[in-house]
TITIMI-636357 format. One record per residue (C-alpha): residue number from 1; x, y, z; residue in three letters. Coordinates in Angstrom, 1 decimal, always signed. Each point is the difference from the previous one (the first is absolute). Layout:
<pts>
NUM  X  Y  Z  ala
...
</pts>
This chain:
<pts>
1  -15.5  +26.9  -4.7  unk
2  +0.3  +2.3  +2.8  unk
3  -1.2  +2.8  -2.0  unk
4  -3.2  -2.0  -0.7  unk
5  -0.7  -0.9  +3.8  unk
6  +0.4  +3.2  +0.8  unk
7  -2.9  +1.6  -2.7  unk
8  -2.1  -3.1  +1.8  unk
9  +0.6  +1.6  +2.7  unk
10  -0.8  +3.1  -0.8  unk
11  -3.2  -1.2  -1.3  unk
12  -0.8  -1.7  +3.1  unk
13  +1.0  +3.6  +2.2  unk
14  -2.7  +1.5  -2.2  unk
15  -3.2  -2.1  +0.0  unk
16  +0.7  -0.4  +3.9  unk
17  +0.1  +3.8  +0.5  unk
18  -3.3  +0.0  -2.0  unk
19  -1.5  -2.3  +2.2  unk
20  +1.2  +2.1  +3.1  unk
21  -1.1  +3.0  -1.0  unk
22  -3.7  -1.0  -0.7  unk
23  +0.0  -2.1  +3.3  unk
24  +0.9  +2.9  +1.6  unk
25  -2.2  +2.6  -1.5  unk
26  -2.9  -2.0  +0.0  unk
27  +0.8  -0.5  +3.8  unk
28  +0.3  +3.6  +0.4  unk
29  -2.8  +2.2  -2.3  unk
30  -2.5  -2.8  +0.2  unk
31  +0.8  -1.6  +3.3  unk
32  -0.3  -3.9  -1.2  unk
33  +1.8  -2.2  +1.6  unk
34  +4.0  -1.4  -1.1  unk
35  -1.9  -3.0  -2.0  unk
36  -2.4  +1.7  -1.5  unk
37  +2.1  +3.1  -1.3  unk
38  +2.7  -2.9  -0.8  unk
39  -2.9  -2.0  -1.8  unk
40  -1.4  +3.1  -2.2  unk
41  +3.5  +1.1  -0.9  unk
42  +0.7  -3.8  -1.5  unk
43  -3.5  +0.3  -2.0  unk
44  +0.8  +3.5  -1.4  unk
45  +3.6  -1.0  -0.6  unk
46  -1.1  -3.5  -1.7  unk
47  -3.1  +1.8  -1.9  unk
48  -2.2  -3.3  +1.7  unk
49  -2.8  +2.2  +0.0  unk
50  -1.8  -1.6  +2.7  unk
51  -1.4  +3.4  +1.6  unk
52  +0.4  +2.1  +2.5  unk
53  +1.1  -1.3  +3.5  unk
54  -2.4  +2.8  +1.7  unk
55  -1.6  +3.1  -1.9  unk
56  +3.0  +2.9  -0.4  unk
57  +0.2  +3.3  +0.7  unk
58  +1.5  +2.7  -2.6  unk
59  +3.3  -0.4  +1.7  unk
60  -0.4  -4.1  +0.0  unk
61  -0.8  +0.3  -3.9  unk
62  +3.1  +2.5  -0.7  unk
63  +2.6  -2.4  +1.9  unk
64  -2.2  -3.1  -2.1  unk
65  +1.0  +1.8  -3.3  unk
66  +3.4  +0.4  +0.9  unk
67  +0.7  -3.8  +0.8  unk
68  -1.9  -0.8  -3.7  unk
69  +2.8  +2.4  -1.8  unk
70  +2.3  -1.2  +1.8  unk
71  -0.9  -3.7  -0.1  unk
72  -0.3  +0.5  -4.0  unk
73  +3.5  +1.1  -0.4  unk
74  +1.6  -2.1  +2.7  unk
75  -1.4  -3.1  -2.1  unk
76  +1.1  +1.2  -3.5  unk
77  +3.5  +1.1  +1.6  unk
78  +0.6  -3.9  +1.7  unk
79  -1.3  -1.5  -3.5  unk
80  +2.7  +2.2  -2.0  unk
81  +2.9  -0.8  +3.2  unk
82  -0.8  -3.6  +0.3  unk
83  -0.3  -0.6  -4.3  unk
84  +3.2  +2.3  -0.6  unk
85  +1.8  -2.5  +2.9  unk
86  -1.0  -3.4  -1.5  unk
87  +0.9  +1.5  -3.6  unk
88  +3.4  +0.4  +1.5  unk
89  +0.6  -2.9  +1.5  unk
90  -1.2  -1.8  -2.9  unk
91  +2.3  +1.9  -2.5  unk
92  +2.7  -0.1  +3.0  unk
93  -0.7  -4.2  +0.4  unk
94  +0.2  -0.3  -4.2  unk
95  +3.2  +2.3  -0.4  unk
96  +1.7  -1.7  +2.7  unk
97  -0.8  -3.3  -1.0  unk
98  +1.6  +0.6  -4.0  unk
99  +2.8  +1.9  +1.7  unk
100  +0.9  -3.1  +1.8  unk
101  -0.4  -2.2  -3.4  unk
102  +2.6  +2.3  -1.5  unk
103  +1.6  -0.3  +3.0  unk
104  +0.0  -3.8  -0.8  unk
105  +0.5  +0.0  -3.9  unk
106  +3.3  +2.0  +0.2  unk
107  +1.6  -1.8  +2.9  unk
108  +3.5  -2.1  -1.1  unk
109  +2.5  -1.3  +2.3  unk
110  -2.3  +0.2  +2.6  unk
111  -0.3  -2.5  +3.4  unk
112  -3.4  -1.3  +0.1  unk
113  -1.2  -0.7  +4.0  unk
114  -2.7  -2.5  +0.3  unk
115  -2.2  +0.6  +3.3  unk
116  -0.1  +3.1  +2.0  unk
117  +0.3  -1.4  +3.7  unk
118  +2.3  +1.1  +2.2  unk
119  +3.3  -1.4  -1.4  unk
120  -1.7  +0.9  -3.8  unk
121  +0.1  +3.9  +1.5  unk
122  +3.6  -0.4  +1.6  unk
123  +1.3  -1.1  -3.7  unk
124  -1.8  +2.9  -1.7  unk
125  +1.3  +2.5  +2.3  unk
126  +3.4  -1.2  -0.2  unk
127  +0.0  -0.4  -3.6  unk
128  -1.4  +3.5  -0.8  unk
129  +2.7  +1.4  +2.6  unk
130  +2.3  -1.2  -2.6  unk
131  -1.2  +1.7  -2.5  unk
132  -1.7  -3.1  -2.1  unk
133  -2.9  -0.7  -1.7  unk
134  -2.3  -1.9  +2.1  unk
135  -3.7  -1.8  -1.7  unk
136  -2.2  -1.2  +3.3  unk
137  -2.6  -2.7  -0.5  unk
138  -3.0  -0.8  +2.5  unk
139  -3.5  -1.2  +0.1  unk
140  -1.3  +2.2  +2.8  unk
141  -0.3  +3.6  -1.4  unk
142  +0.3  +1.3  +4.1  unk
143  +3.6  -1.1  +0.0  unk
144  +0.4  +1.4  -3.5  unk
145  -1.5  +3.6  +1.1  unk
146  +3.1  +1.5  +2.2  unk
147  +2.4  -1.1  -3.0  unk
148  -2.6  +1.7  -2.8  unk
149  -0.1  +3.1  +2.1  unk
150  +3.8  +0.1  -0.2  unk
151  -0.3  -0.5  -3.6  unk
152  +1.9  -3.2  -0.1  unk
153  -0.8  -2.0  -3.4  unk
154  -2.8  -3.3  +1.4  unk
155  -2.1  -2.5  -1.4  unk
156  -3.3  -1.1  +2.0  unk
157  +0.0  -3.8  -1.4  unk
158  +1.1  -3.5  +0.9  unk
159  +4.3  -0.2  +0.0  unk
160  -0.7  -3.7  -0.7  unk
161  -1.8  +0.3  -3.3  unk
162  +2.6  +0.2  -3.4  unk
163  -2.4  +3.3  -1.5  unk
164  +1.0  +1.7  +3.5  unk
165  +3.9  -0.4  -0.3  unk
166  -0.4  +0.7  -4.0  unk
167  -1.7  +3.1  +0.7  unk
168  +2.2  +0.8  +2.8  unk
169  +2.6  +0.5  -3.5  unk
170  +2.2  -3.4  +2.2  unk
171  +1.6  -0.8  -3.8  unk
172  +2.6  +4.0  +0.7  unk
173  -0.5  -0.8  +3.7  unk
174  +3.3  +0.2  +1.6  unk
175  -1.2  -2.2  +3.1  unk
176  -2.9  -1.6  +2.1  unk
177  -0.7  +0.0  +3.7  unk
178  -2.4  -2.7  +0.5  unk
179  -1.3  +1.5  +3.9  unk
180  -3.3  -1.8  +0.3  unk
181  -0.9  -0.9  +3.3  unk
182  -0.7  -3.8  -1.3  unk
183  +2.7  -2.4  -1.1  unk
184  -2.2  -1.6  -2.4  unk
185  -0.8  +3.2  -1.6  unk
186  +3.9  +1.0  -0.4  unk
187  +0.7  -3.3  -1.0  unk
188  -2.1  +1.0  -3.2  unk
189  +0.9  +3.0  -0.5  unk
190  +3.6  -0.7  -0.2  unk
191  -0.2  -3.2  -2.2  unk
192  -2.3  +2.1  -2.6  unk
193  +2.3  +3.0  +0.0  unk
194  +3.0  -2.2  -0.6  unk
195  -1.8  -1.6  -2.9  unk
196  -1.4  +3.4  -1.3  unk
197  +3.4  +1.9  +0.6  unk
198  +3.3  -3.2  +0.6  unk
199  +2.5  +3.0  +0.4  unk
200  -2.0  +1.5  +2.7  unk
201  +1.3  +0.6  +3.6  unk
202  -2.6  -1.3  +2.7  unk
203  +0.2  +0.2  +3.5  unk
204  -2.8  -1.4  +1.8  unk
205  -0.9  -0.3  +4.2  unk
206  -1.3  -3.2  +0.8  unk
207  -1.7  -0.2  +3.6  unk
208  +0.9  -3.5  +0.3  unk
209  +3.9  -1.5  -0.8  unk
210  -1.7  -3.2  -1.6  unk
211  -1.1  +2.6  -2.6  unk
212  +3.9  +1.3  -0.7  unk
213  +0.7  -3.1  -2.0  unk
214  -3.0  +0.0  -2.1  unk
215  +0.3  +3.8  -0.6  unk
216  +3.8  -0.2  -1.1  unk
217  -1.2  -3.1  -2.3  unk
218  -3.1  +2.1  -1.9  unk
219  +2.7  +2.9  -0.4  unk
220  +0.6  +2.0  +3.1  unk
221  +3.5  +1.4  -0.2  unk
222  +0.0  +1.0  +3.8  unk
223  -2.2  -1.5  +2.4  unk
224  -0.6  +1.7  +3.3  unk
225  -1.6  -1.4  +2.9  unk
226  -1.2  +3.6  +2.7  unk
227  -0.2  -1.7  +3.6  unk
228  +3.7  -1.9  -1.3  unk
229  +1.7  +3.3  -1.0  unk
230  -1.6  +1.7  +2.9  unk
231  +1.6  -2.6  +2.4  unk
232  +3.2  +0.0  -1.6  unk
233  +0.0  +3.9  -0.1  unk
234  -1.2  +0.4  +3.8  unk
235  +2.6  -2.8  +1.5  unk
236  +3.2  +1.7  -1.9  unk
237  -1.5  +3.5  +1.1  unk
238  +0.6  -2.2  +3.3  unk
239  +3.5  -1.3  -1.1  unk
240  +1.3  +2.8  -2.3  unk
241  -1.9  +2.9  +0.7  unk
242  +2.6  +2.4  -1.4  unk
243  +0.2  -2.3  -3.1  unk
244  -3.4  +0.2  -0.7  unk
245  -0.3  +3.9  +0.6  unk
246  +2.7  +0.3  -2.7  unk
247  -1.4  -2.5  -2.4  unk
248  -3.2  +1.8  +0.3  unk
249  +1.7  +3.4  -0.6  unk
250  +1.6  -1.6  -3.3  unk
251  -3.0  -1.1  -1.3  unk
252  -2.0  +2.9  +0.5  unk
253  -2.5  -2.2  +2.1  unk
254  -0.4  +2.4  +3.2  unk
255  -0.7  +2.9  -2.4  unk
256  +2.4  +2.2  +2.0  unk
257  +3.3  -0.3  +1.2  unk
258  +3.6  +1.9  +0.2  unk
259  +2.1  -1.4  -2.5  unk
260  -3.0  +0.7  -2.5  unk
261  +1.9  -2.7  -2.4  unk
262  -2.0  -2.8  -2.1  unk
263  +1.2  -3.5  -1.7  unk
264  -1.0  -0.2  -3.5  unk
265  +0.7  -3.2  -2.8  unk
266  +1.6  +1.9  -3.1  unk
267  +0.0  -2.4  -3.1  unk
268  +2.4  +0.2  -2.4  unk
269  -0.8  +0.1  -3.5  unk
270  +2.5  -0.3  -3.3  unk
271  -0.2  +3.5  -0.6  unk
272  +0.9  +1.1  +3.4  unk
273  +3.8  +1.5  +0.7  unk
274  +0.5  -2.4  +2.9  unk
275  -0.5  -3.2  -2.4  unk
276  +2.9  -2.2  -0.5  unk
277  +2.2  +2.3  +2.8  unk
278  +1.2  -0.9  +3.0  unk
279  -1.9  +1.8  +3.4  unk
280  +4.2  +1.5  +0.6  unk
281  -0.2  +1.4  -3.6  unk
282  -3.4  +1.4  +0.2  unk
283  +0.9  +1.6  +3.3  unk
284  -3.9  -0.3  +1.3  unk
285  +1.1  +0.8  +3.8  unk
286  +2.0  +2.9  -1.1  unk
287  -2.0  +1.8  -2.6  unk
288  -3.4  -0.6  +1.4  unk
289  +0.8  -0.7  +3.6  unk
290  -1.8  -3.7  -0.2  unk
291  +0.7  -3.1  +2.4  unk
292  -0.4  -2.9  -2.6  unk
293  -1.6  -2.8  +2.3  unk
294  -0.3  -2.8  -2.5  unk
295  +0.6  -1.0  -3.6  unk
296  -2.9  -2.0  -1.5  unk
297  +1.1  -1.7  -2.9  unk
298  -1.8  -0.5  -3.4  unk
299  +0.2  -3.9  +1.1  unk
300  -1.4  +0.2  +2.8  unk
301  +3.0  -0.2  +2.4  unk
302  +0.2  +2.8  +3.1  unk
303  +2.9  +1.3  +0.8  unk
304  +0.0  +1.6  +3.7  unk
305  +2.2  +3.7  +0.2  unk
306  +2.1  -1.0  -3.1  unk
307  +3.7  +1.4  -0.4  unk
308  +1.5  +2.7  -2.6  unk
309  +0.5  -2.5  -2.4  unk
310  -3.1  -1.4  -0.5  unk
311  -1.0  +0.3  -3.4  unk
312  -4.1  +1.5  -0.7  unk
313  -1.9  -1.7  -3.0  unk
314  -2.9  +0.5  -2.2  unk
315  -2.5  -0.9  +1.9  unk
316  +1.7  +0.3  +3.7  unk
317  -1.9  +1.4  +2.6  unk
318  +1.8  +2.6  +2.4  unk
319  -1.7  +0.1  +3.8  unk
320  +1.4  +3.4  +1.3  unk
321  -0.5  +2.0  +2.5  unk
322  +0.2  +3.8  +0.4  unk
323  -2.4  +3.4  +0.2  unk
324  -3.0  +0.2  -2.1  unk
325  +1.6  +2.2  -2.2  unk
326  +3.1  -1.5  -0.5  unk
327  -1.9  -3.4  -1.2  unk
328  -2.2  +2.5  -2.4  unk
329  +3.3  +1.3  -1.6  unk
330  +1.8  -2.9  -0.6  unk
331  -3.2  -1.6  -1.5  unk
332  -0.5  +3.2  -2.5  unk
333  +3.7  +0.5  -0.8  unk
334  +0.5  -4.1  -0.4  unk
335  -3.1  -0.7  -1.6  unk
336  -0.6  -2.7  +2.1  unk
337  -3.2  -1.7  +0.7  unk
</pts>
């Protein structure tokens, strides 16, 4: 794109240099005033063909032929700059849109965002920060833009429509943010993609609380509510300021931080080593240098910094805590989910 302004440019520099030099020369062999050696060098330019302003001299009629060269090629060379720069974009607007339907058609286990306001762009960032797959869906195409230049996967339709979520592949979705700035709207969304996808996970914001209730009833897994969590987050930034700072750090939510250490769910599955062992017998702390937090049970049941002895199941779900690369390693060498 900046290529192309700049060849506009360019064309722009050239026809005005034209029109310079003929003012000027006019102004000085035939001594006409600015407007009138300004006026004949548009009509020669053009090819009008009105007539001479005022009879010319030999010099007048050299400077004359000049401007019609020039004004010949200057007009073929904007035609060829100005067709060659619409072909481009064309081709460029056509490739790019069937990139981004691939993009689309090959996406599995993927979190689909629905609206890209300013909480729908903090859950893309974060969630490409982790690494995931991330689908964004909007119905204004200038919100869409910054996310297409970054060559995020997006769809340019109504979230709230069934044919969007199908074509947004929710069926191998692993997840749904529904981030639309009206509860009515996420209300929708949710209760479709629950009934298009039951084992999905949906979060959802709801910009009124009397919405939470309705949005966990159509499906909504989590529910959060922006100016509630804000509150809560800035009175215990009050209360527990070192607290927070560390709970931030943990969860990677400053971006930045010393102890550069993450928490992370690892689920258990039948074929993993840790199945049917006790956390003392797999020795997570002291091969892989993890804190265990929590134990969630296939039932349901949470159990808060569980001992040696606690047995892990098919289907548990260990929340640890430890460096990037330690949680990466122990997911590979586990085969945990």
């Amino acid at each position: 794109m900046r290529a192309a302004l700049y060849r506009i440019l360019w064309v722009i520099v050239l026809v005005s240099s034209l029109l310079t030099f003929g003012t000027l020369s006019f102004r000085a062999i035939e001594g006409w005033s600015y407007f009138d050696g300004f006026y004949m060098t548009l009509m020669t330019l053009t090819t009008v063909g009105y007539g001479e302003v005022h009879p010319l001299s030999f010099g007048g009629r050299v400077v004359a032929s000049a401007l019609m060269l020039g004004g010949v090629a200057t007009v073929f060379i904007s035609i060829g700059i100005l067709i060659d720069i619409l072909i481009k974009l064309e081709l460029a607007d056509y490739f790019g849109r069937k990139r981004r339907q691939h993009m689309i058609e090959t996406l599995s286990g993927h979190y689909i965002v629905c609206g890209a306001g300013r909480v729908g762009r903090s859950v893309v960032h974060e969630l490409r920060r982790s690494g995931a797959h991330v689908l964004l869906i909007d119905n204004d195409e200038q919100r869409l833009r910054p996310f297409i230049q970054d060559r995020v996967p997006t769809l340019l339709a109504d979230a709230t429509r069934d044919e969007t979520l199908k074509c947004a592949r929710i069926e191998y979705a692993k997840g749904l943010v529904a981030a639309i700035s009206s509860d009515a709207e996420n209300v929708y969304v949710t209760l479709s993609a629950h009934v298009l996808n039951p084992n999905l996970i949906i979060s959802a914001r709801a910009s009124d609380e009397q919405a939470t209730e309705k949005l966990k009833r159509a499906g909504a897994s989590t529910v959060f509510t922006p100016y509630t969590f804000i509150g809560h987050r800035l009175a215990q930034s009050m209360l527990r300021p070192h607290v927070v700072t560390f709970l931030d750090i943990a969860s990677a939510f400053s971006g930045s931080g010393d102890l550069q250490v993450e928490t992370e769910q690892l689920q258990i599955s039948s074929q993993s080593p840790l199945c049917n062992r006790t956390l003392e017998e797999a020795r997570v702390h002291q091969t892989y240098g993890l804190i265990v937090l929590a134990l969630k049970k296939a039932g349901g049941s949470m159990l808060f910094n569980p001992d040696g002895h606690t047995r892990v199941e098919d289907g548990d779900v260990l929340i640890a805590m430890g460096k990037k690369e330690q949680l990466k390693r122990i997911g590979e060498e586990l085969k945990v989910v």
